[in-house]
N, C-alpha and C positions, 0 to 999 in steps of 0.2 A: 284104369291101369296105371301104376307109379310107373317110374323110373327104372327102365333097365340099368347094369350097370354102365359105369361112367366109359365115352370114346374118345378118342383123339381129335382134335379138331378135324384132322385131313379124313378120318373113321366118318364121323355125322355130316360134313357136308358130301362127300360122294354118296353114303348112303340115302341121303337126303336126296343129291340128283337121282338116285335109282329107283328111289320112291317106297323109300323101307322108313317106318318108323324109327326115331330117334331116343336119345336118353332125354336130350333139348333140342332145341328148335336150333340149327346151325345159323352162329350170327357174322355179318362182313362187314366192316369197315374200313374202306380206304383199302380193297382188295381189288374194285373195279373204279376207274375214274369218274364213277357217278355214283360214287356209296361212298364219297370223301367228303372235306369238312373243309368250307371255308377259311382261310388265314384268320382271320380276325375273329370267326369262333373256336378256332384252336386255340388261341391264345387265353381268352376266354375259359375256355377247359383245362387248361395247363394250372390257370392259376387256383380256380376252382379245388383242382383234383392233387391242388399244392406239390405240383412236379413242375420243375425245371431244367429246359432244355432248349437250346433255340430251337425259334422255327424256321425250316427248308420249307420254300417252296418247292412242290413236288410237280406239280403240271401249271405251265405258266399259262396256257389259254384259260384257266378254270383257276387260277391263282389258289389252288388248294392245299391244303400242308403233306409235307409227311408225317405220317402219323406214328409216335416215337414206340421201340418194342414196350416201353413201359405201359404206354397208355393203353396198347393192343392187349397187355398180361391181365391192367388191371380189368381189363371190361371180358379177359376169357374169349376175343375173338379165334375164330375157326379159320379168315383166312391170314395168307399175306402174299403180297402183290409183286408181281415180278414185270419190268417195263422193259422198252429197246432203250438202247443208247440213242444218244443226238448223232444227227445225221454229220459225218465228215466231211471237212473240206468245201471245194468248190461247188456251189450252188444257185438255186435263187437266193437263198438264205441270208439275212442281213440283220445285224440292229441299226433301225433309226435313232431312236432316243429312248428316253425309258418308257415312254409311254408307247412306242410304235414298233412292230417289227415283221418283217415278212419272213413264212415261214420257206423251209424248204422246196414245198410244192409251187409258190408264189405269190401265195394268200397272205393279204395286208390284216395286220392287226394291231388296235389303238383301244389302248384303256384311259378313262378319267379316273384320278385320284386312288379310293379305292377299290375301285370296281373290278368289275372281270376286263380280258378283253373281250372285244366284238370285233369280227368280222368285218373288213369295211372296203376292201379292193381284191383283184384278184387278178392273172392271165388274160380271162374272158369278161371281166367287168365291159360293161357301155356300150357295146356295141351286137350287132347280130351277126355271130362269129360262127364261122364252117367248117367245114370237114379239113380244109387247108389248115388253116388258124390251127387248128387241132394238132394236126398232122407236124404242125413246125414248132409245138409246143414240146420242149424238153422233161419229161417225167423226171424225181429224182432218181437216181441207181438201186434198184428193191436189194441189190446187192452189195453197197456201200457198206464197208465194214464197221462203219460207225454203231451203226444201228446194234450188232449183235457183237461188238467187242464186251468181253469178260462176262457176256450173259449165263453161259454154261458154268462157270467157277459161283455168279449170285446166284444160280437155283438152286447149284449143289449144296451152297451155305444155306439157303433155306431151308432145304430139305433137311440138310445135317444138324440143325440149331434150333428148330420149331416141330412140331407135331402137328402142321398145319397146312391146308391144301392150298396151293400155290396157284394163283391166277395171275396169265399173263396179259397183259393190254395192250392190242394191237392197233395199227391205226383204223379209225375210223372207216364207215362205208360206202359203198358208192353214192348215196346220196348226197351225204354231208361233203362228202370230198368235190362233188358237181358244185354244191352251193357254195361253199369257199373260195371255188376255184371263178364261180361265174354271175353267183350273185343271189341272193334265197331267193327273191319274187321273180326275178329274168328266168333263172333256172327253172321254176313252177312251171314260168310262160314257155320256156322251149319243150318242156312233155307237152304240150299241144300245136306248137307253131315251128317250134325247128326242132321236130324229132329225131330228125336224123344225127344230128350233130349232139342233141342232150343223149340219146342211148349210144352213139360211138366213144361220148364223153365217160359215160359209166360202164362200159365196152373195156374200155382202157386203164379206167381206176381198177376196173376186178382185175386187169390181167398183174397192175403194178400191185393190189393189196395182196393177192393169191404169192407172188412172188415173193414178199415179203415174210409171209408166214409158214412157208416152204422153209426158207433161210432161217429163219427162227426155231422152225419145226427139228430141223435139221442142228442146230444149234444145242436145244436144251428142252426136246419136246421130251424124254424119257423122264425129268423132273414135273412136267406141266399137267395139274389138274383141269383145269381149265384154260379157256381162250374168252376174252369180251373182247366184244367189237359195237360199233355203236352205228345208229341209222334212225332218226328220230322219224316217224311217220306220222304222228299224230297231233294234237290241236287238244284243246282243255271239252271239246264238243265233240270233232271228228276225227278221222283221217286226214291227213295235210293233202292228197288227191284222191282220186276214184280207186278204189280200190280193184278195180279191174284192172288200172295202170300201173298200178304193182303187179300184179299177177302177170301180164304180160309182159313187162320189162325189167323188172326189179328183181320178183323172187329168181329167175333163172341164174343169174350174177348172186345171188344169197344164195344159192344153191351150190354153187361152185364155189363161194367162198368157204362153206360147211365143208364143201368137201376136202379143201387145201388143208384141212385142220386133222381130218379124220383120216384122210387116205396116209397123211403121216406121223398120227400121232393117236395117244387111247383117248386124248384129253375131251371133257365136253365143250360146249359150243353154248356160251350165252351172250344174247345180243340186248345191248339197250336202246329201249325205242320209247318214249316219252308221249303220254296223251293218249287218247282217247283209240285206242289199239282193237279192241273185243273184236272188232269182224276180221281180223288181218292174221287173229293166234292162229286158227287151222292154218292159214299159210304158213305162216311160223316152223308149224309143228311139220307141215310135209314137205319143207325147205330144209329139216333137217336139225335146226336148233333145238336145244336140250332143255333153254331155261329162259326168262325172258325179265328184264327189269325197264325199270324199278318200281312197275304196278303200281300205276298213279289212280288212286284208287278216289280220290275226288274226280277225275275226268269221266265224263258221260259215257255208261256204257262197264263202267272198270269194276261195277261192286264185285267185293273178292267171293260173297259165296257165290253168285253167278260165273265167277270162273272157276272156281273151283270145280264146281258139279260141272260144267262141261268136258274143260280140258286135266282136271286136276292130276288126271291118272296119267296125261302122258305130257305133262309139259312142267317144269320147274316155274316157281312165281318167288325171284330174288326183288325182296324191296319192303311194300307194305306198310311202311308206318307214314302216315301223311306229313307232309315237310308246308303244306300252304296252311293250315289252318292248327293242327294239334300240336306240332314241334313245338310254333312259334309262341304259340297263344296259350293253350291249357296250362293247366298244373302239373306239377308231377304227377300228382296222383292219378288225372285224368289221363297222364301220358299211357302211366301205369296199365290202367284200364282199356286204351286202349290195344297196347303191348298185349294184353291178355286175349280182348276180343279178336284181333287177327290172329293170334296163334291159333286160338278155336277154329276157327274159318280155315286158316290153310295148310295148319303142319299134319292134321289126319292123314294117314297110312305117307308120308314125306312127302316130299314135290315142294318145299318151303324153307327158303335161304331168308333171314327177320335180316334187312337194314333201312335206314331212312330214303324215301319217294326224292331219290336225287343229293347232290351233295348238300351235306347241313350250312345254312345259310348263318352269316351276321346276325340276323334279327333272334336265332335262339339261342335261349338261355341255358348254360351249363349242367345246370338243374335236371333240364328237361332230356339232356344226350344222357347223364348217368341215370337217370327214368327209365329211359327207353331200355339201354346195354342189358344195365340191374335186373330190371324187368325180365328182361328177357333170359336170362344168364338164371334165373333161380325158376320161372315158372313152369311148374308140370302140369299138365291137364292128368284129371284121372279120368274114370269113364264115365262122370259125368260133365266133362271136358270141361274142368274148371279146378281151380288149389292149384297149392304151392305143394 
């Protein structure tokens, strides 16, 4: 079966979340903060695709660009991306120097040259901190009007200027916000050794994330297709813990946090979680989330048509194309090819947002992002789920 007629960008990715066949496959770039593109591969692309424009840093932990309307027209992306403001005023909030700076919540961050940053101090770093410690820690204001000045006037430009479904990115989840805050292996160690103090710690981030997206919701939720939020659980093998320790402590707070989106807004609910995920989607799916990226499908466990046939009918799979091996390495051609083979595997009857497994790194070549977009952007399966 060809091509119905042609939709709107905002038309095929909601269709897409609903799980209705499309005209094409809905593609995102630089719509969620892990379907964006390293500075140094933008740059790269820019010259490539012989446009000229500086490059913004657009999220300084993940030093990745914005990605300009031109590049978005040329490649016929579906979304674009709606953020908070910086947080105002008085805070923990600081620059050290150019390489260091502590964020708002009090998390130290130190890049080399041209690296990302990393994560490298925190609140709760070094020591085995309690329920006090906790308690006399100062959360930012979910209410600071930093965050959501002039957000209602940019969705409405969106909305008014593009044909295209608008995803907002919220902060991060209880998990990442524990680790930031306390330390990624300390953190692991307190879900088994100071429980009490790691689930008051994620206790307390849902109460501050919920707040936050309340205020947002509240903000410019009538514009908002979507919501990402991120919580990485996985490892390139496993789940980063037992998955019973999620279920008991984790999905309840992702459950609530689903709900802050939905009890004020129409918008879906896609979360990023990285790695080796397969036994954690049912949670997923009765926690409430709509869609799930960015389906790292070299991690053990992730092949797409094994998710597909389980969850395909009721779970969105935003991602897909491998960023560790085919981005950096193949040819075009092969990119090509495999652009082709995932769309086979996931966009039958929708449930399938095509961007690259994570933001596009330095090491890939130009070449291989307009492979992929190109690819994607012309190919229809017919019913024998193949051709242009």
């Amino acid at each position: 079966r060809y091509a119905m007629p042609s939709m709107t960008g905002r038309e095929r990715l909601l269709a897409a979340l609903d799980h209705q066949e499309t005209d094409r496959v809905p593609i995102d770039f630089g719509g969620c903060s892990s379907s964006n593109i390293y500075f140094t591969a933008y740059e790269k692309l820019k010259r490539h695709l012989g446009l000229e424009h500086e490059t913004q840093i657009g999220r300084r932990m993940t030093r990745t660009a914005v990605i300009d309307e031109s590049v978005l027209r040329r490649f016929d992306i579906d979304t674009r991306v709606l953020t908070l403001g910086a947080f105002d005023g008085a805070g923990h909030q600081r620059d050290i120097d150019e390489d260091n700076f502590i964020d708002e919540t009090g998390a130290a961050w130190n890049k080399v040259g041209d690296g990302p940053y990393l994560n490298t101090d925190g609140p709760f770093y070094g020591k085995r901190p309690s329920l006090a410690d906790l308690n006399a820690y100062s959360w930012p204001d979910p209410d600071n009007p930093g965050y959501f000045r002039g957000m209602r006037e940019r969705a409405r430009a969106l909305r008014e200027n593009s044909d295209c479904a608008i995803v907002l990115n919220l902060p991060a989840g209880v998990i990442h916000i524990g680790q930031w805050l306390r330390g990624f292996d300390t953190w692991l160690t307190d879900l088994y050794k100071n429980r009490e103090f790691a689930t008051e710690l994620m206790e307390q981030s849902a109460d501050w994330w919920c707040r936050v997206t309340e205020n947002a919701m509240e903000a410019a939720g009538e514009y908002i297709d979507v919501i990402n939020t991120s919580d990485d659980l996985g490892t390139q093998e496993a789940t980063l813990f037992d998955p019973v320790l999620y279920r008991e402590l984790v999905k309840p707070l992702h459950r609530r946090m689903v709900a802050a989106v939905k009890d004020n807004s129409d918008a879906k609910v896609l979360l990023h979680t990285c790695g080796a995920v397969s036994v954690l989607i049912e949670d997923f799916i009765d926690a409430g989330f709509d869609a799930i990226n960015p389906v790292q499908v070299a991690a053990r466990g992730m092949e797409p048509a094994s998710l597909k046939a389980q969850f395909g009918d009721r779970l969105t799979f935003w991602g897909g194309i491998d960023t560790q091996r085919i981005l950096p390495f193949a040819t075009p051609e092969e990119v090509r090819a495999e652009v082709r083979r995932i769309i086979d595997i996931l966009a039958p009857g929708g449930g399938f947002v095509l961007n690259s497994v994570h933001n596009i790194q330095g090491d890939v070549p130009p070449e291989n992002v307009v492979a992929m977009f190109d690819e994607a952007r012309s190919y229809r399966r017919n019913g024998n789920g193949a051709g242009h």
